[in-house]
N, C-alpha and C positions, 0 to 999 in steps of 0.2 A: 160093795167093798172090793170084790175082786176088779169089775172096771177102773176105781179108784188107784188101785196098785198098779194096774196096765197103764194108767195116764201117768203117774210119778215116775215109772222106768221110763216110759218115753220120754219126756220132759229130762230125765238124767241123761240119757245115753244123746237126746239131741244137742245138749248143753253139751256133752262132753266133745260130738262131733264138730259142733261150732269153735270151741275153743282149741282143739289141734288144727280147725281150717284157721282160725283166725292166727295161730302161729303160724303156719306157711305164709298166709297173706302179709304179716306184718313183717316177714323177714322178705317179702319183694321189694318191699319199700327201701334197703337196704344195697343199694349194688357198689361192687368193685367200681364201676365205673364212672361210677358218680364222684363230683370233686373232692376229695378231702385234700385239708390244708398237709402237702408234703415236709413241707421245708420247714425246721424249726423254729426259724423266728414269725413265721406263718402262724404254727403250732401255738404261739405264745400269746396270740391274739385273747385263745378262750381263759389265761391266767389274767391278762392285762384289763379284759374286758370279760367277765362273767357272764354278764346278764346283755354283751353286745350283739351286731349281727351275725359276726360268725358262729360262737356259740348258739344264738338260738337256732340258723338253719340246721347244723348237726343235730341239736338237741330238740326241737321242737314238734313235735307229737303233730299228725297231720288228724284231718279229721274221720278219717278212716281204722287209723289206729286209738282213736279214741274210743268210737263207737266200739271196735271191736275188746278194746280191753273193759269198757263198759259193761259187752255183752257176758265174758267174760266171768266178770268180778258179780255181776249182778243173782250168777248162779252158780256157786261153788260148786266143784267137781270135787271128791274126794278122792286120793290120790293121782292128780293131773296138777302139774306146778306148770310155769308162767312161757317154758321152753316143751315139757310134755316130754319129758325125757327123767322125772325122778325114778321111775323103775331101774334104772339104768346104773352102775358104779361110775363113783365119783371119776374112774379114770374114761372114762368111757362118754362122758359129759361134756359139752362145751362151756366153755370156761374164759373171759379176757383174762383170767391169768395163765394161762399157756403161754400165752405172747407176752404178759407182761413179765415174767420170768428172765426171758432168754434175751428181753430187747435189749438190757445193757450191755450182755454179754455179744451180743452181734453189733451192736454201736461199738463198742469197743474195737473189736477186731475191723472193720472198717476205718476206724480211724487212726487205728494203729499203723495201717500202710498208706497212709495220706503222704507223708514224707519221705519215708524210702522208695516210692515212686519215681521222684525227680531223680534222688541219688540212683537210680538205677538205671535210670536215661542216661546222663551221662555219664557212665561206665560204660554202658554198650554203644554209646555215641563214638566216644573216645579210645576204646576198642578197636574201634571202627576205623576212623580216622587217625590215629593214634597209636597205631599198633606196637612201639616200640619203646610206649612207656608204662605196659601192661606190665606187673609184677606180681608175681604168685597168684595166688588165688582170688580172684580178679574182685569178689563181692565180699571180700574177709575184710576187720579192719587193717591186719598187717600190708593188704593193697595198698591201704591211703596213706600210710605214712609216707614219710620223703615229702617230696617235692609233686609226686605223681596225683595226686587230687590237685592242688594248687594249679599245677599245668593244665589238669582238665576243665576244672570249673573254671579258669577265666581265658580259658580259649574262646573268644567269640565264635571262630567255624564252631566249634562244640556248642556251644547256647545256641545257635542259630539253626542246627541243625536235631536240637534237642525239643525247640521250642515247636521246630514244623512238627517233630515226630507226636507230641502231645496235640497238637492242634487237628491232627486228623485223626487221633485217637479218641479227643475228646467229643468233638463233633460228630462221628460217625456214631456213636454210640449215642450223643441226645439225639440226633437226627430219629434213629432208628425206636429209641424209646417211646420220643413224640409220635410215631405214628402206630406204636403196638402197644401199647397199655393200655386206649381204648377197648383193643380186643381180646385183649387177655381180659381184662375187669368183666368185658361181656361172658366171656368166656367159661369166669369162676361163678357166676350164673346157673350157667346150666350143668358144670359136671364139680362144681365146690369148689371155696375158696384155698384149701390144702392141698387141693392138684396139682392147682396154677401157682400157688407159692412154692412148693415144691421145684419148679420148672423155672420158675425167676431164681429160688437159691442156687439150683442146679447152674445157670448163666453165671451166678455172681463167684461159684466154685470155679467154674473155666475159669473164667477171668483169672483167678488166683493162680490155679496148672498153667495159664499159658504165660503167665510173667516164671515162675520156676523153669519151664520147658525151653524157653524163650534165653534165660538169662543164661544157664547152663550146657547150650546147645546152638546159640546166636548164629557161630560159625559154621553149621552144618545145614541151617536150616535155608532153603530160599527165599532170598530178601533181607538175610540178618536182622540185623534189629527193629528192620519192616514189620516182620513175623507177628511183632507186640500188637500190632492191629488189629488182627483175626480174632483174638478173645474178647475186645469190647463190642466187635461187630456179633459173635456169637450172645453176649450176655444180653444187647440190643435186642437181639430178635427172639432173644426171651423174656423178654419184659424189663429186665432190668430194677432198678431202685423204684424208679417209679412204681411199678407191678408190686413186689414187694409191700411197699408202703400202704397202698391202695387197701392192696387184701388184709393187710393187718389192723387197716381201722376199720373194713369193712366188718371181721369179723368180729372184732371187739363190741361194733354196731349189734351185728348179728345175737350176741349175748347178749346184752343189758337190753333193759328198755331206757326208756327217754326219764325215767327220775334221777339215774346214777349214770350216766353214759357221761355227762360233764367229767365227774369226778373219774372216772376211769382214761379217759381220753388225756388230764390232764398229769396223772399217774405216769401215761405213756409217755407225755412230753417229759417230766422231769427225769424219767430213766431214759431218754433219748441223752437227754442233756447231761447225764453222767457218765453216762458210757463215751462222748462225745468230748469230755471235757478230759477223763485218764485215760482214753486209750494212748493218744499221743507220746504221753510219757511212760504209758507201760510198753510202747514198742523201742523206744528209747532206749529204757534199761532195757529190755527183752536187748537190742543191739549189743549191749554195753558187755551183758554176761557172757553169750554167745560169742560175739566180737564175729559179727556174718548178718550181712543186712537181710537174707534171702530168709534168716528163721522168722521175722515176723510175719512174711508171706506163707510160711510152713503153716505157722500155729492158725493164720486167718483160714487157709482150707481148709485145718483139722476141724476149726468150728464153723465152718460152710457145709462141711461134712456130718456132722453133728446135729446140724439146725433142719438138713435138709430130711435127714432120718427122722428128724421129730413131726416135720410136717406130715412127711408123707406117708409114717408108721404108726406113730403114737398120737400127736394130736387128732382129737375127736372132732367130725366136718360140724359146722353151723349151719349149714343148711339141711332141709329136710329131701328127701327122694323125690316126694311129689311135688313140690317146688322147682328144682332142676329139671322134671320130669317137663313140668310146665312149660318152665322157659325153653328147653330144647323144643317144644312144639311149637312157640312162638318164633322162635330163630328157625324153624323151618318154611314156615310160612313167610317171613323176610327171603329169608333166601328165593323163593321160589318167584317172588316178585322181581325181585334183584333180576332173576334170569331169564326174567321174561323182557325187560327193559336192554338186557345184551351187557358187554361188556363197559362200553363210553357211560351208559347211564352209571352203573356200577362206579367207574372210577370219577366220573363227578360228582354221587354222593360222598364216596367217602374223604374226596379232599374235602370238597364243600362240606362235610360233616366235622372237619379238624377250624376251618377258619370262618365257620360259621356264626359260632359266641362272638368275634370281638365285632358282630353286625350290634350288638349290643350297645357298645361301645360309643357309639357315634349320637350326633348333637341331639337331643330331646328339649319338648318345648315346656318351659315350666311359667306358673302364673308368676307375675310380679308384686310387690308388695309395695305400691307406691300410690295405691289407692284405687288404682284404674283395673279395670277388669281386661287385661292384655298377657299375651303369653309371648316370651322371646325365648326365643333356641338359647339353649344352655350348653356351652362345651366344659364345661367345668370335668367331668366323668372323661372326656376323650385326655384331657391335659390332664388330668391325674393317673391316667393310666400310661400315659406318657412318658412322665414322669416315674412311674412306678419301674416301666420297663429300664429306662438307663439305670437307676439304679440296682435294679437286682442283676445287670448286665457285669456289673461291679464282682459278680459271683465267678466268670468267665477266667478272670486275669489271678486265679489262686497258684495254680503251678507256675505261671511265670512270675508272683513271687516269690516263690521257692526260688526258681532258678535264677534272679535277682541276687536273692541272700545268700547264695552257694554261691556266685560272681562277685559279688562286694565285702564279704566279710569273710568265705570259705568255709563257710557252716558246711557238715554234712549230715546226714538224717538224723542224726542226735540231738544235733542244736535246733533241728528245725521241728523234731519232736517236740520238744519244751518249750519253745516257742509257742506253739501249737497248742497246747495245754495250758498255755496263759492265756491266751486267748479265747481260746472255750471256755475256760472255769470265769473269766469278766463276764464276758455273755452271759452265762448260763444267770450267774447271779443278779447280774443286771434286770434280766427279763425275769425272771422268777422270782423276785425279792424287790428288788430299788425301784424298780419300775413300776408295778403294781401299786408299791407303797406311796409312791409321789402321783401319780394317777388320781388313788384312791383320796389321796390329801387336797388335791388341786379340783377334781369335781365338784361342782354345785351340788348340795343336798337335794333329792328330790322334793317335791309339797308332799306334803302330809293327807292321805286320804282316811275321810272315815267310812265305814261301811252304813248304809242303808240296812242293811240284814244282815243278820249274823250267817259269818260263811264258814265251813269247817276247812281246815287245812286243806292245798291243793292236792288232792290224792285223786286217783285214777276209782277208789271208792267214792271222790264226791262229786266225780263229774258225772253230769246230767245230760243225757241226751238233747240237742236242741232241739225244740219242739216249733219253732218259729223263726225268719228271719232277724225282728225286731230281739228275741231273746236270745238268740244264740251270738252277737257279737256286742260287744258296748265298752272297747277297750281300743285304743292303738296296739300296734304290731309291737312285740318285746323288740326288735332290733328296731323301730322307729325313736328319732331324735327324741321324742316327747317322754321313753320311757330310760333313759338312762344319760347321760350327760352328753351337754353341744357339743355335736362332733368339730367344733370352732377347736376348743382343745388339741383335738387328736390331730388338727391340720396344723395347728402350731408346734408339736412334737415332730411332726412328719418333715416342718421345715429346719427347726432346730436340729433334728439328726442329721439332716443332708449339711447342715454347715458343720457341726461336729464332727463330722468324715472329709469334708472339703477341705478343711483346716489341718486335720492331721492326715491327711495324706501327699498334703505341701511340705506338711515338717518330714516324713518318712522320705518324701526323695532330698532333702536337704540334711539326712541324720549322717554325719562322719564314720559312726562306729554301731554296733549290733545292738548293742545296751538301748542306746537314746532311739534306736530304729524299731523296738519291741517295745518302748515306753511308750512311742506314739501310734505304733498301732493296740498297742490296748485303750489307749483313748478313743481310737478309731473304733473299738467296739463298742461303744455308747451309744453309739450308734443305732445299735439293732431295733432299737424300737419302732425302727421308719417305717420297717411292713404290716407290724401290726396297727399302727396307727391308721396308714392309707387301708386296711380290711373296713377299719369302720368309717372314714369318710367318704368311702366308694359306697358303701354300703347306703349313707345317710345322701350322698349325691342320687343314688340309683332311684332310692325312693321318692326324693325331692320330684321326680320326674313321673313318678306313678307306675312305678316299679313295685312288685312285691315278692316274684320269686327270686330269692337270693342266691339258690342254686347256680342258678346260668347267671347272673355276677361272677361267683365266683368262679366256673369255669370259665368265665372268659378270662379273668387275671390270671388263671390257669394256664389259658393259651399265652398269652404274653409273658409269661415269669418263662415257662417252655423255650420259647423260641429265641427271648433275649438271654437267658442264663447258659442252656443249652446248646444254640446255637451260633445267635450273633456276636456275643461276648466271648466265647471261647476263639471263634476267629481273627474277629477284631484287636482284641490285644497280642493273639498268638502272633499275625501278622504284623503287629508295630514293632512288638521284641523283637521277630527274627530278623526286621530288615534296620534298626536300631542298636542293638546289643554291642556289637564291633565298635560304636562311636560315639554313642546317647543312650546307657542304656537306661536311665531315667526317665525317657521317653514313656511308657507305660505309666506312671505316675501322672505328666503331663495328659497323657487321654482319660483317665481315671479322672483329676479333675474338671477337665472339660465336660466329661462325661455327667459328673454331681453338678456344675454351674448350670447346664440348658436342663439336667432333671429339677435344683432350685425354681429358673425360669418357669419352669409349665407349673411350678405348684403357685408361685406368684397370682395369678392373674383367678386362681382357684377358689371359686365362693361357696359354703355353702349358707344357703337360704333357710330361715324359717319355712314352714311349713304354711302356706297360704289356708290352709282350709280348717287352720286351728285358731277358733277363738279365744280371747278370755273369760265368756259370758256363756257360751254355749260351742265347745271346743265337735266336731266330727268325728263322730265315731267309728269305727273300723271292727270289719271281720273278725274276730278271733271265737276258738275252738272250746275259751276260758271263760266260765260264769261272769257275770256284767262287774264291770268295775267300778266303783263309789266314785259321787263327783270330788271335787276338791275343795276343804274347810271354808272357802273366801267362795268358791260357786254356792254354796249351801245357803252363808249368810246373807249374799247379795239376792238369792230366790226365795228367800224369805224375808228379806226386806222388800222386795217387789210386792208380795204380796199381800203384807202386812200394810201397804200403802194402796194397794187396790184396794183394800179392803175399809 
C-alpha cells in the first residue's frame, strides 16, 4: 500500500513537472521574430480565408505541441491550468486581452496624426522659407486664415522642399526598422516580450516630443526643421511599428493556444480597423475644438505615455523565467561563435540573414500535367512576388497625397482627417464584411466526406499520439489547394483589384474638385483585397513546388513588402513630387499607374497548377499531425465497385 502511494505521488508530481516543462517548451515555439502578418490588409487574410495558408501557419499546432499537450491532457494535474499560472490573481496573469483593450485606443491615436503631419511640414517649411507670411501663432488655426495657408500650400519651393523633408524621414526610419526588429523580436526571447514593447513605445513616444520640441522651438534648434529627422531615426533604432506589432501578436500567441488563437488574432484585426477607421476624424474634431494642430500630438504622447506604463508596470510578461533563461543561453553560445568567425563573418550573416528569404523566391521546378512525366522551372512565385512588391510600393506615396490635396484643393488637416476616415471605414468594411461575404458565395463547395470510423470532435483530448508513419498522416496540408478553394479565385481578385486601383487612380489625377477626388479614391479602396488574396496564391504557388514550410514564404513577402513599402516607394514617389510639383504635379498619379500596369503584367503570365500528384482514384496523401481523413463519397463507391466486380 504504502509503495502504491509512493508510485501515485511520483506519477503526479512527474505529470505536473512535465506539464510547466511543456509550457516553457510550447511558448519557444512562439517568437517576436518570427513573421506575423503586420499590415492590415495582411491581417485580413485570416477573416477572408479562415481555414487558408495564412491562417493555418499562425494557427496550426506543430507536432511537438501536440504531443506535449497530449502529454498534458492525458494526466490531469489538479490545480495546474494550460499557462501554470492559476495560483496567481487575475491581474497578475497573462491575458491577450491586455492588448486587446488598449489596441483601438493606440490605433486611434496613431492615426489621429497621420494628417496633421503634412500640415506641419509645411508650416515649418514655409516658416522657413517664407518667413514673412508667418502670422501669430504659427500651429493655431487663426494662422491659417487669410491668404497665408493658400500661399503656403501651393508654393511649389514649399511642396518640394516638404516632400524631400518627408522622404528622408520616411525612409530613415523604414530603413532602420528593417534591419532592428529582427533583433529586438530576438531579443523579447530572452528578457520578454513587455521589455521590448516597452522600448519600441518608448521610440514611438519620441517620435511624438520631437514633432512638439521641433514644432515649437524649429528656430532655435540646429538644422530647423531638419531637427524632425532625429525622432524617426531615434524610434527606428527602437524598433519602431514594426517591433511593436510583432510583440503584440507574439504575445497574444504566447496566451492562447492553437484552438482559439484564430478568433483572438482576428478580434485584433477588427480593433485595429476601428481604431484605424475614427482616429482620423477624432483628430479632426480634436483640431476643430482646440483650433491648434499640435493638441493631437499632445493627446498621442499622453497615450504613448500611458501605453508605455502599462507594458512596462502593469502588463503581466508571457513568458516564463526558465524560458528566457534558456534562450539567453542559446544567444550566448551564437554569440561566442559569431566571435570566433571575427567581425566580416558577423556582418555577412547578418545582411545575408535579412535578404536571404527572398533565395526562396526564385524559379522552382514543378511536374507538368500533360501526361508526360517532365518538370519545367516555374516563375510563377518570382512574378507574383513582383507584382506584389509594386503594388504595396503604392503604400510609399501616402504623404505626398496629402500634400497633393493640400496643393489642389487647399485642404488642411481637418479635411484631410475626414478624408481619411472615409477611407478606413470603405476598407475596413470591405475586408471584414463584403469581402468575405462574396469569397464565401463565389467558392466551390468542398466534396462531402464520410468517416470510416467514428471520430470525436478535434480536441487536443482526442488527439492520439502517432504511433506509425502510415497512421499518423492520411490528409493534405489545411493550407494545401485540395483542402479549401482553387486559389484560381483568389488570382482572379488579386487581378481585379489591381484594375479597380488602376482605374481610379486615373480618375483621381483627372478629378477637378475634392468631392469627385475622395469619391474615386474610395473606389480605390476596393481594392484592398489584393494582399490578401496574393497571401493565398503565394501560398498555393509555394507549395505547387514542394514547398511546405509557410513560415519562410511568408517571411520572404515580409522582406519585399519591407523594402518596397518602406523603402523604395517612399523614395521613389517622394523624388518624382519634388522634382514635378512646380509644373506636373499629377505626376505621382502617372507613376502610381505605371506602377499597377507592370504589377497587372507580372500577374498575367501567373499560373497556378493543379497539384500533379493528386488523383481522382487514389489522390497522395501527406503528413499531418490530425487523425486520417475519410476518403471521398464517389472514391468509396468506385472501391467498392471495383471490388464487387473482382469478386
Amino acid at each position: 500500500m504504502s509503495s502504491s502511494r509512493e508510485s501515485s505521488r511520483y506519477h503526479r508530481d512527474a505529470s505536473r513537472e512535465r506539464h510547466l516543462a511543456s509550457t516553457s517548451r510550447g511558448t519557444r515555439s512562439v517568437s517576436a521574430s518570427r513573421t506575423f502578418p503586420l499590415e492590415l490588409d495582411v491581417e485580413a487574410d485570416l477573416l477572408i480565408h479562415p481555414d487558408g495558408a495564412v491562417a493555418t501557419e499562425i494557427l496550426r499546432p506543430s507536432e511537438t505541441e501536440i504531443e506535449e499537450a497530449t502529454d498534458s491532457l492525458e494526466t490531469p494535474v489538479h490545480g495546474v491550468s494550460s499557462n501554470g499560472q492559476d495560483f496567481k490573481p487575475w491581474w497578475k496573469r497573462p491575458s491577450p486581452w491586455w492588448f486587446l483593450t488598449i489596441t483601438p485606443v493606440v490605433a486611434l491615436a496613431r492615426a489621429a496624426t497621420m494628417a496633421p503631419r503634412v500640415e506641419i511640414y509645411i508650416q515649418l517649411v514655409c516658416d522657413a522659407y517664407r518667413p514673412d507670411t508667418t502670422v501669430g501663432q504659427m500651429f493655431s488655426l487663426a494662422a491659417k486664415d487669410g491668404d497665408r495657408w493658400e500661399l503656403c500650400s501651393s508654393d511649389p519651393v514649399v511642396q518640394a522642399a516638404v516632400a524631400k523633408l518627408a522622404m528622408a524621414m520616411t525612409t530613415s526610419m523604414g530603413v532602420l526598422g528593417c534591419l532592428t526588429t529582427g533583433w529586438w523580436g530576438s531579443l523579447s526571447d530572452r528578457y520578454g516580450r513587455t521589455r521590448v514593447m516597452t522600448v519600441a513605445i518608448i521610440g514611438l513616444l519620441l517620435e511624438d516630443l520631437g514633432f512638439l520640441i521641433v514644432c515649437n522651438f524649429s528656430k532655435l534648434l540646429p538644422g530647423g526643421y531638419w531637427a524632425l529627422t532625429v525622432a524617426p531615426v531615434i524610434a527606428g533604432l527602437m524598433g519602431g511599428l514594426g517591433t511593436a506589432g510583432a510583440n503584440m501578436n507574439a504575445y497574444i500567441a504566447d496566451c492562447t493556444d492553437v484552438t482559439s488563437r484564430s478568433r483572438f488574432f482576428s478580434l485584433s484585426l477588427g480593433l485595429l480597423f476601428l481604431g484605424y477607421s475614427i482616429g482620423p476624424t477624432f483628430g479632426s474634431v480634436l483640431i476643430s475644438y482646440t483650433r491648434n494642430t499640435l493638441s493631437v500630438f499632445a493627446v498621442a504622447a499622453t497615450l504613448h505615455v500611458a501605453y508605455a506604463f502599462l507594458t512596462g508596470c502593469i502588463i503581466p510578461e508571457s513568458l516564463s523565467t526558465a524560458h528566457m533563461a534558456e534562450a539567453r543561453g542559446r544567444a550566448a553560445e551564437e554569440e561566442a561563435q559569431r566571435t570566433k568567425g571575427g567581425v566580416r563573418i558577423w556582418l555577412a550573416r547578418t545582411v545575408g540573414g535579412f535578404i536571404r528569404p527572398l533565395a526562396l523566391l526564385l524559379p522552382g521546378k514543378v511536374e507538368m500535367e500533360d501526361g508526360k512525366q517532365r518538370r519545367k522551372r516555374d516563375w510563377s512565385l518570382l512574378l507574383l512576388a513582383a507584382g506584389y512588391g509594386c503594388t504595396i510600393a503604392l503604400k510609399g506615396d501616402i504623404t505626398y497625397e496629402y500634400q497633393y490635396m493640400s496643393l489642389m484643393y487647399g485642404w488642411t488637416s481637418e479635411e484631410l482627417g475626414y478624408y481619411t476616415s472615409a477611407l478606413g471605414t470603405t476598407r475596413t468594411v470591405y475586408l471584414t464584411i463584403l469581402l468575405p461575404l462574396i469569397m464565401k458565395t463565389l467558392q466551390p463547395k468542398p466534396a462531402i466526406q464520410i468517416s470510416t470510423e467514428q471520430h470525436k470532435p478535434l480536441d487536443y483530448r482526442s488527439i492520439s499520439r502517432p504511433t506509425s508513419p502510415s497512421t499518423k498522416s492520411q490528409s493534405p496540408p489545411p493550407g494545401s489547394p485540395s483542402h479549401h478553394a482553387s486559389p484560381a479565385l483568389d488570382l482572379a481578385l488579386a487581378r481585379l483589384s489591381i484594375l479597380i486601383e488602376l482605374v481610379a487612380y486615373t480618375l483621381m489625377a483627372l478629378a477637378p474638385n475634392g468631392h469627385l477626388f475622395t469619391a474615386y479614391a474610395i473606389v480605390s479602396a476596393l481594392g484592398a483585397g489584393f494582399t490578401p488574396a496574393v497571401n493565398s496564391v503565394a501560398s498555393a504557388l509555394y507549395m505547387q513546388q514542394g514547398g511546405r514550410e509557410l513560415g519562410k514564404l511568408f517571411g520572404a513577402l515580409g522582406v519585399v513588402q519591407t523594402i518596397c513599402s518602406q523603402v523604395m516607394g517612399p523614395f521613389v514617389f517622394g523624388v518624382t513630387y519634388m522634382k514635378t510639383v512646380a509644373t506636373f504635379p499629377q505626376a505621382i498619379f502617372v507613376v502610381t499607374v505605371a506602377v499597377l500596369a507592370v504589377s497587372f503584367i507580372m500577374l498575367v503570365p501567373t499560373r497556378v497548377h493543379s497539384p500533379s500528384n493528386v488523383d481522382v482514384e487514389g489522390p497522395t496523401r501527406e503528413p499531418t499531425p490530425v487523425g486520417e481523413r475519410a476518403p471521398l463519397l464517389m472514391q468509396r463507391g468506385r472501391k467498392a465497385a471495383g471490388l464487387s466486380a473482382t469478386a
